[in-house]
Structure formats: C-alpha cells, structure tokens
N, CA, C and O atoms as a DFTB+ gen file, in Angstrom:
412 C
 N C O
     1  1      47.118      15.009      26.098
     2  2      45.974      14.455      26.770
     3  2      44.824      14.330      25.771
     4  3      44.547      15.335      25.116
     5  1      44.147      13.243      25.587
     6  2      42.590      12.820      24.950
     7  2      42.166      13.667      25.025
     8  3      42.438      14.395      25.980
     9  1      41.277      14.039      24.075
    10  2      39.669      14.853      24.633
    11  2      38.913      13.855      25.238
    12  3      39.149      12.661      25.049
    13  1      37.984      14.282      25.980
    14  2      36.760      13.497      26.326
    15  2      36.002      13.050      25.243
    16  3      35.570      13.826      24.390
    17  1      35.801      11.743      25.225
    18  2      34.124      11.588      24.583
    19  2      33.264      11.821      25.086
    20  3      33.245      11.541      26.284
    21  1      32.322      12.324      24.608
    22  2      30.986      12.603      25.158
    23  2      30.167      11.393      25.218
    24  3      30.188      10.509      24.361
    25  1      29.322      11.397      26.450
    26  2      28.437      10.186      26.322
    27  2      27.246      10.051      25.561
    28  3      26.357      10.898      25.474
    29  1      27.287       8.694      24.894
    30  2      26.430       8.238      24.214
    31  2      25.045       8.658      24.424
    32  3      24.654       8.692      25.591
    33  1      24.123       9.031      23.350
    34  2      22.765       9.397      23.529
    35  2      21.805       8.353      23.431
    36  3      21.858       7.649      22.423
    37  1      21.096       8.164      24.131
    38  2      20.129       7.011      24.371
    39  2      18.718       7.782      23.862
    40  3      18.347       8.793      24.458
    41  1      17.966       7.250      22.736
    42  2      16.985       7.941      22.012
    43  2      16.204       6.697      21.277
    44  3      16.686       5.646      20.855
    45  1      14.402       7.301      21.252
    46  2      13.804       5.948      20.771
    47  2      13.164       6.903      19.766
    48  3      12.848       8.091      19.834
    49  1      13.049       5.616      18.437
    50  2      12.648       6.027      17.575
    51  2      11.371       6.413      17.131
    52  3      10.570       5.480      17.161
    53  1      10.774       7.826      16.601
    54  2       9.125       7.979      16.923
    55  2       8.530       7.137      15.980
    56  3       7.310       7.127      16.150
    57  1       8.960       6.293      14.882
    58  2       8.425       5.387      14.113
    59  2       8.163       4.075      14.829
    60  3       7.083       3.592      15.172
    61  1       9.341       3.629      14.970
    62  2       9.193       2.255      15.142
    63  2       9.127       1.910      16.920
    64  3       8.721       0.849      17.394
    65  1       9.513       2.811      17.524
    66  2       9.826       2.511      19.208
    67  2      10.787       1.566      19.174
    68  3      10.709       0.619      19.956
    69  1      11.866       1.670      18.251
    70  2      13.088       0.973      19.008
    71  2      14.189       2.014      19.736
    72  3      14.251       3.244      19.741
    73  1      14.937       1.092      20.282
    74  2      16.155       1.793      21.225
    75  2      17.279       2.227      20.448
    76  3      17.936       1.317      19.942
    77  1      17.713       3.584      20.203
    78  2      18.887       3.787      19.214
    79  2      19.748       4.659      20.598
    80  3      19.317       5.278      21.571
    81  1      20.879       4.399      20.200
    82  2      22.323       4.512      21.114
    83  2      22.911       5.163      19.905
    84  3      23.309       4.500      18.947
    85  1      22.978       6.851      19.973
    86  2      23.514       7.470      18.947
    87  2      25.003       7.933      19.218
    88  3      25.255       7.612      20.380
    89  1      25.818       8.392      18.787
    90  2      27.130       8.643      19.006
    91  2      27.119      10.166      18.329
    92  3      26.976      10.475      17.146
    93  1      27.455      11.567      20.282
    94  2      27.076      12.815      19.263
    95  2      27.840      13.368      18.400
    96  3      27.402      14.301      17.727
    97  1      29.457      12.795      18.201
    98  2      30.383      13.290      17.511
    99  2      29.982      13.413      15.827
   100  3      29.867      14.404      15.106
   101  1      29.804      11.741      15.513
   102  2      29.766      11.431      14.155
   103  2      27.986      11.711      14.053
   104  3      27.666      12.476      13.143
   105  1      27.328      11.391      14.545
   106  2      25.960      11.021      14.488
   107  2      25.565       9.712      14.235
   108  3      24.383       9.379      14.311
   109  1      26.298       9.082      13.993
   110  2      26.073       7.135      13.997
   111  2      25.341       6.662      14.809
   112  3      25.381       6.908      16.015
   113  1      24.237       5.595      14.008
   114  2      23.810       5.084      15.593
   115  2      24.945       3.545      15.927
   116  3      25.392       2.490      15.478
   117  1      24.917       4.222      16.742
   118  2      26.200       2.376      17.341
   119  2      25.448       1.212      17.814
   120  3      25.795       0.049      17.608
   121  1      24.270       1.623      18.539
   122  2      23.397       0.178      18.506
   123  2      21.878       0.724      18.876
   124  3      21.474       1.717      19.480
   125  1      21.305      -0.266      18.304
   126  2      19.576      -0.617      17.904
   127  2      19.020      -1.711      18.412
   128  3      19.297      -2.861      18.072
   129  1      18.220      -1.384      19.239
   130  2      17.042      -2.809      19.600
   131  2      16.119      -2.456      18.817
   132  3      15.925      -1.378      18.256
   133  1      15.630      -3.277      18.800
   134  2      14.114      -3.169      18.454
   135  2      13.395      -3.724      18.892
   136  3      13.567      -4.869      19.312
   137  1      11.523      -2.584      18.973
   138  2      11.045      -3.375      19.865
   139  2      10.438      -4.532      19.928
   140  3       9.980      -4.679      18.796
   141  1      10.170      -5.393      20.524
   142  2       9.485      -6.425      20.532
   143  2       8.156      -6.447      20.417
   144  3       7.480      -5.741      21.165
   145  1       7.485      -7.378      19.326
   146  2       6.078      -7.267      19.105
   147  2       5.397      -8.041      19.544
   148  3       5.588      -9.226      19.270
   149  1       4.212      -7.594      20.499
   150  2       3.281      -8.958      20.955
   151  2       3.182     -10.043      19.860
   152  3       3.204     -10.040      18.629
   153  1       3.058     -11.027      20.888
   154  2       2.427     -12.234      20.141
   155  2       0.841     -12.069      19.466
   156  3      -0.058     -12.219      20.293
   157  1       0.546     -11.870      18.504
   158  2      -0.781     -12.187      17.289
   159  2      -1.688     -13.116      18.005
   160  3      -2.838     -12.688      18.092
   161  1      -1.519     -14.023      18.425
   162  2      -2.018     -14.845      18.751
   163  2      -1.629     -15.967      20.205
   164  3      -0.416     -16.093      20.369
   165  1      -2.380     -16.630      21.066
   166  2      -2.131     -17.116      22.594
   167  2      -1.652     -18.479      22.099
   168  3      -0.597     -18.919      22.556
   169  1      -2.243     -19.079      21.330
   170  2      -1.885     -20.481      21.157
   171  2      -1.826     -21.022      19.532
   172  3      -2.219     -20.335      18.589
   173  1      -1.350     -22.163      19.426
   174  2      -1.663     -22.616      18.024
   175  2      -3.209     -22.720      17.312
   176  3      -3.489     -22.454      16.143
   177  1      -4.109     -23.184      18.374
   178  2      -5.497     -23.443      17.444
   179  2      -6.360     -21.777      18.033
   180  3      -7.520     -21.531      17.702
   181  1      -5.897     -21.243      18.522
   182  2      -6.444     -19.660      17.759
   183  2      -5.483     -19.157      16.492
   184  3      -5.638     -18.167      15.776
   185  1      -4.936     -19.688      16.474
   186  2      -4.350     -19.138      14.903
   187  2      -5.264     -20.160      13.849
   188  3      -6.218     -19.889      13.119
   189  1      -4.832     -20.931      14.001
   190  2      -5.861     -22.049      12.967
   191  2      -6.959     -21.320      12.632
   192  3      -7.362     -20.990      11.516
   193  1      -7.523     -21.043      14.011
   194  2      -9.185     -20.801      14.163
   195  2      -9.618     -19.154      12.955
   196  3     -10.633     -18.664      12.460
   197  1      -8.397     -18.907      12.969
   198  2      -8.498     -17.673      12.310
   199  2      -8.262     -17.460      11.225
   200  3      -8.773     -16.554      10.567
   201  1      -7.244     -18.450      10.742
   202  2      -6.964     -18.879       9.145
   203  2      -8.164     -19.130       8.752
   204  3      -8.722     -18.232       8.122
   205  1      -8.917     -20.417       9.001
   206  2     -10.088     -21.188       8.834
   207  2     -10.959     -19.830       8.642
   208  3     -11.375     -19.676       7.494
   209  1     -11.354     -18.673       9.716
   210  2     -12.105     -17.824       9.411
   211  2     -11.988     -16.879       8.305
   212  3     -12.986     -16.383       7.781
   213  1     -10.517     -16.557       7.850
   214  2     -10.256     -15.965       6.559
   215  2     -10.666     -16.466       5.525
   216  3     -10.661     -15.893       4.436
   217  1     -11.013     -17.435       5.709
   218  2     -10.999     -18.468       3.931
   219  2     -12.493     -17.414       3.508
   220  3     -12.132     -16.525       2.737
   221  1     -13.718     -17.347       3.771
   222  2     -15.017     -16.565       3.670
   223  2     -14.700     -15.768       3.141
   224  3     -14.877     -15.501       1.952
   225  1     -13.942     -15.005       4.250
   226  2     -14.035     -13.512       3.442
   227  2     -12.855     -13.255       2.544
   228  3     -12.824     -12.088       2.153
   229  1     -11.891     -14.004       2.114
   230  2     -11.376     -14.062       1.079
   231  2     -11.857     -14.487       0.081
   232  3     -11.350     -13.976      -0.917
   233  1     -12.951     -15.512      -0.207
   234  2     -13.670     -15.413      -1.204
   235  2     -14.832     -14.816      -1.351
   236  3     -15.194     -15.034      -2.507
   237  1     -16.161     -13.722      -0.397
   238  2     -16.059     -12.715      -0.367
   239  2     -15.456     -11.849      -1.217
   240  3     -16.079     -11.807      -2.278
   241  1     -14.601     -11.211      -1.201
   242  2     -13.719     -10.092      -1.791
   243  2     -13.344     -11.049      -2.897
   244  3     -14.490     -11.128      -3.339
   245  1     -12.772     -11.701      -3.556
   246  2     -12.686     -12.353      -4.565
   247  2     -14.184     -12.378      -5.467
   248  3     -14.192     -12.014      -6.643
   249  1     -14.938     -12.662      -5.045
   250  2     -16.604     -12.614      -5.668
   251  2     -16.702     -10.989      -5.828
   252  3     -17.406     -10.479      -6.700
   253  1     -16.016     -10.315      -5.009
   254  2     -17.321      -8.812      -5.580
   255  2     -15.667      -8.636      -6.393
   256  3     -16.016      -7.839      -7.264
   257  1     -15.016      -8.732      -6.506
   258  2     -14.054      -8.126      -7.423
   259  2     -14.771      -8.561      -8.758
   260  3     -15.327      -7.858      -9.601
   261  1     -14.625      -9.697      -8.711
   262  2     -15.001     -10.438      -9.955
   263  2     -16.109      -9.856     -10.805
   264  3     -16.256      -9.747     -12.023
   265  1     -17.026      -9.434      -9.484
   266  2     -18.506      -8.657     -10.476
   267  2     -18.240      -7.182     -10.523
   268  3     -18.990      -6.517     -11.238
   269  1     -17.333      -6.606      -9.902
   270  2     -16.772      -5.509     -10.094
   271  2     -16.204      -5.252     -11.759
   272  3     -16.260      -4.254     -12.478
   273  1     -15.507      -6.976     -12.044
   274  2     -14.246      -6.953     -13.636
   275  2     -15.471      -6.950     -14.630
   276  3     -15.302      -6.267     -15.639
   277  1     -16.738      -7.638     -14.499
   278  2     -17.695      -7.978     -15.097
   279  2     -18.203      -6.632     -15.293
   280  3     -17.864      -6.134     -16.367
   281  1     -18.880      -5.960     -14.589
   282  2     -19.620      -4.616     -14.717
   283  2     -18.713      -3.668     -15.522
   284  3     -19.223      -3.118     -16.497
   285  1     -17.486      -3.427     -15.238
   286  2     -16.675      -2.809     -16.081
   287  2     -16.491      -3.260     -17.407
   288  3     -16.609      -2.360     -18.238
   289  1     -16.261      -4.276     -17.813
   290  2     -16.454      -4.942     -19.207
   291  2     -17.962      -3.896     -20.003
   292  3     -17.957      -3.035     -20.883
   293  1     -18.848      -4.374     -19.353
   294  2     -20.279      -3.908     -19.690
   295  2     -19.997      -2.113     -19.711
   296  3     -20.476      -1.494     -20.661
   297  1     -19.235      -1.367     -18.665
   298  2     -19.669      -0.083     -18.706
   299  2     -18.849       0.479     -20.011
   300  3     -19.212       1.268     -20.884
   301  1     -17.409      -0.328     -19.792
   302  2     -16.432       0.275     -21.537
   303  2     -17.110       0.011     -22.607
   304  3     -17.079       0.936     -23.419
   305  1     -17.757      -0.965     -22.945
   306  2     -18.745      -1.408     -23.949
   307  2     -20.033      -0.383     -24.263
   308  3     -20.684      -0.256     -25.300
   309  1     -20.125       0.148     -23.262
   310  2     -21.380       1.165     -23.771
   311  2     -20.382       2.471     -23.671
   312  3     -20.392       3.011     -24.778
   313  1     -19.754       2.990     -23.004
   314  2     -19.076       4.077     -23.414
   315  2     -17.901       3.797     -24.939
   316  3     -17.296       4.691     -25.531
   317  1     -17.876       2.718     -25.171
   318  2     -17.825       2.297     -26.748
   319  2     -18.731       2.967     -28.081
   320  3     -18.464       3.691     -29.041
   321  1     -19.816       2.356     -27.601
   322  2     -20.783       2.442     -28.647
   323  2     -21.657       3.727     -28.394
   324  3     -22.477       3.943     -29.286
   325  1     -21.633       4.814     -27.120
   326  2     -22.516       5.814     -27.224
   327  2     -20.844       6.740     -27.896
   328  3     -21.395       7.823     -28.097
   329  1     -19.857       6.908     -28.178
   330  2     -18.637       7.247     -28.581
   331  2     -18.724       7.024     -30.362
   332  3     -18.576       7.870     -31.244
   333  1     -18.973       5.791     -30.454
   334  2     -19.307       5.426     -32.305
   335  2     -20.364       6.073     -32.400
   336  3     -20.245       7.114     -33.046
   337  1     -21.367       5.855     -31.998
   338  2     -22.631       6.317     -32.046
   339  2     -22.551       8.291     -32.575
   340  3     -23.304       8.882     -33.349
   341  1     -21.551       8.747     -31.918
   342  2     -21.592      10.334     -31.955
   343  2     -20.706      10.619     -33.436
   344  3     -20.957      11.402     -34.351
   345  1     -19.250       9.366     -33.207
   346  2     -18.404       9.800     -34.518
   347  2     -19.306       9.567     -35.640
   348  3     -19.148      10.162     -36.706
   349  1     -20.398       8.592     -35.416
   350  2     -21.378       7.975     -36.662
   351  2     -22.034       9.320     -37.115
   352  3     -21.866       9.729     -38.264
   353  1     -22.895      10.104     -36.061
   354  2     -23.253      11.212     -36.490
   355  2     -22.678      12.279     -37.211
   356  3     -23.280      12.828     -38.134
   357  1     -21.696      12.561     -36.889
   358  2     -21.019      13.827     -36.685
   359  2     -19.496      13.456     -37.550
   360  3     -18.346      13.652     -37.157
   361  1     -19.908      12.938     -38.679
   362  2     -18.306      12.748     -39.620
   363  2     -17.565      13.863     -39.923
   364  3     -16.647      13.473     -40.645
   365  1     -17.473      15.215     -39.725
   366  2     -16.859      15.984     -39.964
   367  2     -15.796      16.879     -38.594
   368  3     -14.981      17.799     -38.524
   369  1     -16.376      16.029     -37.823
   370  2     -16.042      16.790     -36.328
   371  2     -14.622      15.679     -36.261
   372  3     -14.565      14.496     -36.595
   373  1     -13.290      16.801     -35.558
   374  2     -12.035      15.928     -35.405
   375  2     -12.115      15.366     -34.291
   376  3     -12.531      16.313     -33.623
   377  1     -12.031      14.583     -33.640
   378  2     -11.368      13.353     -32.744
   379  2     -11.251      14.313     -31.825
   380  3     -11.114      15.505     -32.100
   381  1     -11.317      13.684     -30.320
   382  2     -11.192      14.674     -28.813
   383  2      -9.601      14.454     -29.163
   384  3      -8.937      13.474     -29.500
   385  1      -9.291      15.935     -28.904
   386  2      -7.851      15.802     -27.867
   387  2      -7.372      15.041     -26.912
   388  3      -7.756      15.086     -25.743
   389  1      -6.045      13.903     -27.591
   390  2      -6.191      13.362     -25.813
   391  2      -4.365      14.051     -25.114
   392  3      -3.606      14.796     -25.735
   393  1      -4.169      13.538     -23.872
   394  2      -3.552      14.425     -23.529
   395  2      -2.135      14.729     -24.231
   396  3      -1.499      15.783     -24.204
   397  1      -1.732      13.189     -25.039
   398  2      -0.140      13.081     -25.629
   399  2      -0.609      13.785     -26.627
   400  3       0.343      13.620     -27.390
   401  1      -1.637      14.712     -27.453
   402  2      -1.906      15.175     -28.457
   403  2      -1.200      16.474     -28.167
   404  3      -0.543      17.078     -29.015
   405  1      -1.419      16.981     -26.576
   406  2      -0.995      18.442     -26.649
   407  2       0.708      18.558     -26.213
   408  3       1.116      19.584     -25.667
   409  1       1.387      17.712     -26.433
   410  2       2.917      17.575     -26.343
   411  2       3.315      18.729     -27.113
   412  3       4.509      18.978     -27.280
C-alpha cells in the first residue's frame, strides 16, 4: 500500500505577496502566482501628462549634478595646492602614509 501524500501547503510570500503551493516532503515550491500590480496609471494621457512632467525635474537634477562636478573640480584643486604648499615648506618631512603603504 502507498503512503499518503501529505497535502500541499498553500503559503504567501512576505516579500513579494505572491501565492506559493509548497510540497512538505521535498520542500519544492510546485506553483507560484504572483501578485498582480495595480495599474500606475487610469489612462493613456495621464501617463503622457507625467512623462511631460518629468522632463523639469530631470533637468533639475542634471543642473545641480553638474554644479555639484564643477565645485568638486575647484575643491581637489585647492586641496592640491594647500598639500604642495606644505610639501613646499617642509622638504624633509616623508609623504603621509596611505593605506596600500601599510600592506
């Protein structure tokens, strides 16, 4: 005579909220839904409407990056020269440790 199978475990996933149908022998899952995600958007021209509104603030954020790359240029440049400025003084003093030094 067979053993029994045991019945299938019906369990949702705490990540995603889909449906997993586990099997308790092996631990397999044998089948998966997943859940369904609202619709983003009701119609075609609210999506438009919202593309169209991204364009701003994508260039926005494109502009302050940009003066973000700019200001940094300027700040390595002076931590450049206040750096020469000290080796200029101080010719007898060795070089900072950097970290591949202490290998």
């Amino acid at each position: 005579m067979p053993k029994p199978t045991p019945p299938l475990l019906d369990v949702e996933c705490p990540c995603c909220q889909a449906a997993l149908r586990v099997d308790p022998q092996t631990g397999s899952v044998v089948y998966h839904k997943a859940k369904e995600k609202p619709k983003v958007f009701e119609d075609f021209s609210a999506a438009v409407q919202s593309y169209q509104g991204e364009a701003g603030r994508r260039e926005d954020a494109f502009q302050k990056s940009l003066a973000e790359h700019k200001v940094h240029k300027e700040v390595l440049a002076k931590k450049f020269d206040e750096l020469f400025k000290k080796a200029q003084e101080n010719p007898g003093e060795p070089p900072p440790l950097r970290d591949i030094d202490m290998d």
